[in-house]
VEXDREN-2710 file (C-alpha; in Angstrom, 1 decimal):
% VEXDREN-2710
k/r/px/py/pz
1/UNK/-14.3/-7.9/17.5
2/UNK/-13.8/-6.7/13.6
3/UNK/-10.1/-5.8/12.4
4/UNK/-10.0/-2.3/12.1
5/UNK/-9.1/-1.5/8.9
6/UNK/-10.5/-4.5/7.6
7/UNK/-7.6/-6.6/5.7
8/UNK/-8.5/-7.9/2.1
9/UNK/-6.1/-10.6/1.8
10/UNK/-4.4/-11.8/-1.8
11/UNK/-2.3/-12.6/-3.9
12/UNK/-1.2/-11.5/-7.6
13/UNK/-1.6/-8.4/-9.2
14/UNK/-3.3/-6.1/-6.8
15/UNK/-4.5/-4.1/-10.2
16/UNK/-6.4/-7.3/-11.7
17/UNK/-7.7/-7.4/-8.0
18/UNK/-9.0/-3.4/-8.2
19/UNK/-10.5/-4.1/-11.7
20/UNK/-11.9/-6.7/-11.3
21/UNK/-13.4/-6.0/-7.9
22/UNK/-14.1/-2.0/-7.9
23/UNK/-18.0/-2.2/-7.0
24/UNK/-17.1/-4.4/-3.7
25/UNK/-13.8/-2.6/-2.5
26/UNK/-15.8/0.7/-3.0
27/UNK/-18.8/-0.5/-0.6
28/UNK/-16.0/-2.4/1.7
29/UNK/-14.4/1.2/1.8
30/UNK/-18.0/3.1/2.2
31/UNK/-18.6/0.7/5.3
32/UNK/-15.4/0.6/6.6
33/UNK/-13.8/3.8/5.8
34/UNK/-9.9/2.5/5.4
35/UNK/-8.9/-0.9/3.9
36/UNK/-5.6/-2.7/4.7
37/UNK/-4.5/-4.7/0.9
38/UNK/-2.0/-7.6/2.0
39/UNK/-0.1/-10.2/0.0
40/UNK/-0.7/-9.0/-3.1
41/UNK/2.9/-8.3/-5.6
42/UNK/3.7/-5.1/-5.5
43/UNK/7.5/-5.0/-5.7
44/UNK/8.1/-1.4/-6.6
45/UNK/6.3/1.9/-7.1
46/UNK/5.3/1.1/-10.9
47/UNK/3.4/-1.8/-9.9
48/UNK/1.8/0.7/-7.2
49/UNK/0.7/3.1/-9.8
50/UNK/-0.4/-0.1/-12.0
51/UNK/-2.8/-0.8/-9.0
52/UNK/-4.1/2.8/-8.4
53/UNK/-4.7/3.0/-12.4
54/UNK/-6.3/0.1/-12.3
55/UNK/-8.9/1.1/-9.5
56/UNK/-10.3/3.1/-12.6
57/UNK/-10.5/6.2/-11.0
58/UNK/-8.9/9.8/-11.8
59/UNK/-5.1/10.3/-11.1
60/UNK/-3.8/12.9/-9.0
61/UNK/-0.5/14.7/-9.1
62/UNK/1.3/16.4/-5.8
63/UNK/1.7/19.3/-8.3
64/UNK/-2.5/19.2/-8.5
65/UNK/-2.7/18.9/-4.7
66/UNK/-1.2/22.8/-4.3
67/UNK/0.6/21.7/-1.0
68/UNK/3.7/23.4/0.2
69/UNK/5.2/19.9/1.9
70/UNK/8.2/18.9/0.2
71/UNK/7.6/16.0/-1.7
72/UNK/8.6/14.0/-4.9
73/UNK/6.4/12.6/-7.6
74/UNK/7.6/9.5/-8.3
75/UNK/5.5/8.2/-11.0
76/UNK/2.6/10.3/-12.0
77/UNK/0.2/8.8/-9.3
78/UNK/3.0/7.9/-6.3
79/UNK/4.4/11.1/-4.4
80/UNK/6.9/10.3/-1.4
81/UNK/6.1/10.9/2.2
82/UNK/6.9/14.6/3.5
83/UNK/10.8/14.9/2.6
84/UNK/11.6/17.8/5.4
85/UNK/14.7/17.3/7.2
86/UNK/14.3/15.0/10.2
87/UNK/14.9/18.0/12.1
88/UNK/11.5/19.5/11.0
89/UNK/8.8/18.8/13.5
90/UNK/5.5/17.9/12.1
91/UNK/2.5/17.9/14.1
92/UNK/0.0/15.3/14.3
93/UNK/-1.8/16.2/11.0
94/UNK/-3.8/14.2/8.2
95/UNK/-2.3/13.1/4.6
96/UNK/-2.5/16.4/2.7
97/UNK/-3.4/18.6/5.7
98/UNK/-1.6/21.5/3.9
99/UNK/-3.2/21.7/1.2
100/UNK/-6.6/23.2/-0.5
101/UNK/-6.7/20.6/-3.1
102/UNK/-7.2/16.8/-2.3
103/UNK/-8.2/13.6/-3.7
104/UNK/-11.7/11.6/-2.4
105/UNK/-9.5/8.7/-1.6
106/UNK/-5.7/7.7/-0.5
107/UNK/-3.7/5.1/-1.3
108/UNK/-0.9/4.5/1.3
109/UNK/2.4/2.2/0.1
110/UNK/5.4/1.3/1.9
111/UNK/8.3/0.4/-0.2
112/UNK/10.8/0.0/2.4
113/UNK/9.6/-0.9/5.9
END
């Protein structure tokens, strides 16, 4: 039995890691479809966006995505998770589900567990 997603485990500076090692994660990610990154440093959101820019691949904004969930850019490549009131019911859904724009690939980041 295979881990699904399959875990790429490290350690450093997941960016170094991206650049370095774009033409494997891209056919790990072709195969697999999702990809769990563990133990590498990433302290904050800045080092987050450091990792996505250094995947070498086009940004995108939440204001480029055209979607009416309330969100917050936090950097220019890191938006927060859906900021509706916990009141709000949301309905089982995928990332970006409201909106006609969307990027080819998501990265997923959890600052505070």
């Amino acid at each position: 039995m295979t881990d699904f997603p399959p875990i790429i485990v490290g350690g450093g500076d997941l960016s170094e890691f991206l650049a370095s090692n774009k033409s494997a994660v891209d056919a790990a990610l072709a195969d697999a479809g999702a990809l769990l990154f563990r133990g590498f440093d990433l302290p904050d959101s800045m080092a987050f966006d450091a990792a996505i820019n250094g995947y070498g691949e086009a940004g995108f904004t939440y204001e480029d995505s055209l979607s009416n969930a309330v969100r917050t850019n936090v950097t220019p490549r890191v938006f927060t998770a859906n900021e509706a009131p916990p009141t709000t019911e949301i309905f089982l859904h995928h990332e970006m589900a409201q909106t006609p724009l969307y990027p080819g690939k998501l990265f997923f980041y959890c600052e505070i567990a």
